[in-house]
C-alpha positions as CSV (number, residue, x, y, z in Angstrom):
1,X,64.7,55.5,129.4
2,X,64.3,53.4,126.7
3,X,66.9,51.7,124.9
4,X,67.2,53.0,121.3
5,X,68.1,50.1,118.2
6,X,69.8,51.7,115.0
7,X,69.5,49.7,111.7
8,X,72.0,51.4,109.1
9,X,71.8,50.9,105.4
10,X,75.2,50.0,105.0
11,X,76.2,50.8,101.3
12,X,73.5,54.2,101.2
13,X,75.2,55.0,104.2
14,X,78.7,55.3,102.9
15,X,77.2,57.1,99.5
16,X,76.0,59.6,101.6
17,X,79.2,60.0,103.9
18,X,80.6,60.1,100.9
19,X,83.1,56.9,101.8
20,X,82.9,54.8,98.8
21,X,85.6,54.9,96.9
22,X,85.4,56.5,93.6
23,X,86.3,53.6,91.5
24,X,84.5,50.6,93.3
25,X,86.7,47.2,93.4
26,X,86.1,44.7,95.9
27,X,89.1,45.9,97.6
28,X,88.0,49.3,98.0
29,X,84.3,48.3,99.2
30,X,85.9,46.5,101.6
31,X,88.2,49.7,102.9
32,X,85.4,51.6,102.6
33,X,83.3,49.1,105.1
34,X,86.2,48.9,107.1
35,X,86.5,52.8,107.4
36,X,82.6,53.1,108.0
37,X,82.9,50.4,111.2
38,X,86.1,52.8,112.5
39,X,83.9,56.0,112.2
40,X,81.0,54.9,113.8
41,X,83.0,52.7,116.6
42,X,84.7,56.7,117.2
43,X,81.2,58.2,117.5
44,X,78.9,55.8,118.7
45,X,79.4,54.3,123.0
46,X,80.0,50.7,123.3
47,X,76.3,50.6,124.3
48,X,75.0,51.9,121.1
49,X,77.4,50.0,118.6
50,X,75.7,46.9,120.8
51,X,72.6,48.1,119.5
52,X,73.9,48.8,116.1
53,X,72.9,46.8,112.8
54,X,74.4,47.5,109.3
55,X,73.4,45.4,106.2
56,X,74.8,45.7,102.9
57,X,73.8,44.5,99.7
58,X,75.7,41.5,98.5
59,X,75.9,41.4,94.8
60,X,78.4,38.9,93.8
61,X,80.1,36.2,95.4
62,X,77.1,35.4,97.5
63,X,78.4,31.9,98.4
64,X,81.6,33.4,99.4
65,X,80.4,36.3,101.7
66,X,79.3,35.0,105.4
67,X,75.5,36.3,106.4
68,X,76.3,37.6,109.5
69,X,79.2,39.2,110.9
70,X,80.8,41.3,113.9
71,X,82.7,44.2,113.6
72,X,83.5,46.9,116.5
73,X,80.4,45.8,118.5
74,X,78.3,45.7,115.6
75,X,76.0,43.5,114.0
76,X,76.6,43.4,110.3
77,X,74.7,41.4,107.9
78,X,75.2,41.3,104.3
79,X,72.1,40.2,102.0
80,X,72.9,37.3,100.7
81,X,69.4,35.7,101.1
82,X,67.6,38.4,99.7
83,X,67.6,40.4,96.5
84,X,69.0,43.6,98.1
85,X,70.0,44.9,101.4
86,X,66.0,46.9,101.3
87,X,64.1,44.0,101.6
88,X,65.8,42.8,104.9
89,X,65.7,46.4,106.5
90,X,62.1,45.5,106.0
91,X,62.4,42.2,107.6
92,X,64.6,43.5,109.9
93,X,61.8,45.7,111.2
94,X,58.7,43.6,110.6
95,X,60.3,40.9,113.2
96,X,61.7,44.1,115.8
97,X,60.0,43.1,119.0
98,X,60.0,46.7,120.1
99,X,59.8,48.7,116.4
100,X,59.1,51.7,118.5
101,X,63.0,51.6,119.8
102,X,64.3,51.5,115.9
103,X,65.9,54.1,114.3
104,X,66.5,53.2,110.7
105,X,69.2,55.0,108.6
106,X,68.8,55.7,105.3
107,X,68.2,57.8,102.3
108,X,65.8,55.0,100.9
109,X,61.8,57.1,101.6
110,X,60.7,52.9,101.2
111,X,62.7,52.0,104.2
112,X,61.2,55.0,105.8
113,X,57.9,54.5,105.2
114,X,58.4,50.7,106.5
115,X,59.7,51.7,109.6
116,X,56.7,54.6,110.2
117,X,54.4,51.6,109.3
118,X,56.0,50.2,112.8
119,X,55.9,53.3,114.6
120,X,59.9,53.4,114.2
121,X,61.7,56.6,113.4
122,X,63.5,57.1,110.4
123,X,66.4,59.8,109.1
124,X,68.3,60.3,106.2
125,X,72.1,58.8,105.9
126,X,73.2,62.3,105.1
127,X,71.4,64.1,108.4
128,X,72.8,61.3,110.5
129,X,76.7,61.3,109.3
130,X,76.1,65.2,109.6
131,X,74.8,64.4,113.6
132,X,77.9,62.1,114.1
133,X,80.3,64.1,112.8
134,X,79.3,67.2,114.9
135,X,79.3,64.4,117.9
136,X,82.3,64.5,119.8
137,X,85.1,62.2,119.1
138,X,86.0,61.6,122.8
139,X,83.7,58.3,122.8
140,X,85.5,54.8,123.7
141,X,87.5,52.9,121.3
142,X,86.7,49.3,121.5
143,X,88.3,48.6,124.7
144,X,88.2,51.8,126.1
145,X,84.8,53.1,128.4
146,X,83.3,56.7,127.0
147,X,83.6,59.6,129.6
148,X,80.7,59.9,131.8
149,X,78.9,62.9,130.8
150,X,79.8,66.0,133.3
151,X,75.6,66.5,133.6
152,X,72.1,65.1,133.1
153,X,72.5,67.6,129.9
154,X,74.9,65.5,128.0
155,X,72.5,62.6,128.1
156,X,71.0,61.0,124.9
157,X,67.2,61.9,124.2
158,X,66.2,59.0,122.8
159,X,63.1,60.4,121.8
160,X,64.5,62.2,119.2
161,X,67.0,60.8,116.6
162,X,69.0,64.2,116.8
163,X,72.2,63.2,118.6
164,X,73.3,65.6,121.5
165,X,76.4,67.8,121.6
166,X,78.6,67.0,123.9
167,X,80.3,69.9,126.1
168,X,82.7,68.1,128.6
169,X,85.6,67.6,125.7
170,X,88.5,65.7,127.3
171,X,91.9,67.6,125.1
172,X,93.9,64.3,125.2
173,X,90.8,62.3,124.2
174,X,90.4,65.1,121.3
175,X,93.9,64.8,120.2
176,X,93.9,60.9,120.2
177,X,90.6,60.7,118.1
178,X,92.0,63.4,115.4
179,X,95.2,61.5,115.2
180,X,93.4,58.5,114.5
181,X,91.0,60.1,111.8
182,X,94.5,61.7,110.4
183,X,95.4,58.0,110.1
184,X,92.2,56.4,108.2
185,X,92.1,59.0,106.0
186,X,96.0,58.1,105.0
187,X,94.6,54.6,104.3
């Protein structure tokens, strides 16, 4: 089965997750990046945050702000080359050696049109927080190894962006992950 590659647009992302914060300071981007990287690190296996890329836009402070960064097994670049976080998606694609494997996230129809100019697939932000919040919470934490799944069933399709739904639901592993949401939604 083929691997699948997820490019995120970082800051259309959190709109549509509705994560930013309603008065946007630096510091409250920044909580809201941080929060994004802990939802998708509770959704997404190791294996697919290693295949993850998110890139926001960088509008001030470019000097300050580093071009490439790691943050729960994902790749995170912030545009600080380019005029907006769009133009390398678009880059980002064009130079994919296997486009085909791409899934690019984002409520952006250019992006999407870029990435069906590849043969990549392409959803909207909103459709794919929806998929991950319906996912289970039971996958691995950054240290931790994700259940194996109880049957062929529970396996990924990665011919189709739709996520699966996930049936062999571990109670502790439940408890742990909604204690943990409890907590990053007291932040």
């Amino acid at each position: 089965m083929a691997k699948r590659y997820i490019i995120i647009d970082g800051y259309n992302y959190l709109y549509a997750a509705r994560m930013m914060p309603r008065h946007i300071t630096p510091q409250g981007l920044e909580m809201a990046r941080k929060r994004l990287f802990r939802f998708l690190e509770g959704r997404l296996s190791a294996q697919e945050r290693s295949r993850t890329t998110i890139v926001f836009d960088v509008r001030r402070n470019r000097d300050l702000v580093p071009g490439e960064e790691r943050a729960a097994g994902m790749t995170i670049y912030n545009a600080v080359e380019h005029d907006e976080a769009d133009s390398l998606i678009e880059e980002l694609i064009s130079r994919h050696s296997a486009p085909k494997q791409l899934l690019v996230i984002s409520g952006d129809h250019r992006l999407h049109r870029a990435a069906r100019a590849k043969k990549a697939r392409a959803i909207d932000s909103e459709d794919f927080h929806d998929q991950l919040s319906n996912r289970s919470r039971q996958r691995g934490h950054r240290n931790e190894k994700p259940p194996a799944p109880a049957d062929a069933a529970a396996q990924v399709n990665y011919s189709d962006p739709e996520l699966p739904e996930v049936s062999n639901i571990i109670p502790d592993e439940l408890a742990y992950w909604e204690a943990r949401i409890r907590e990053l939604d007291d932040e």
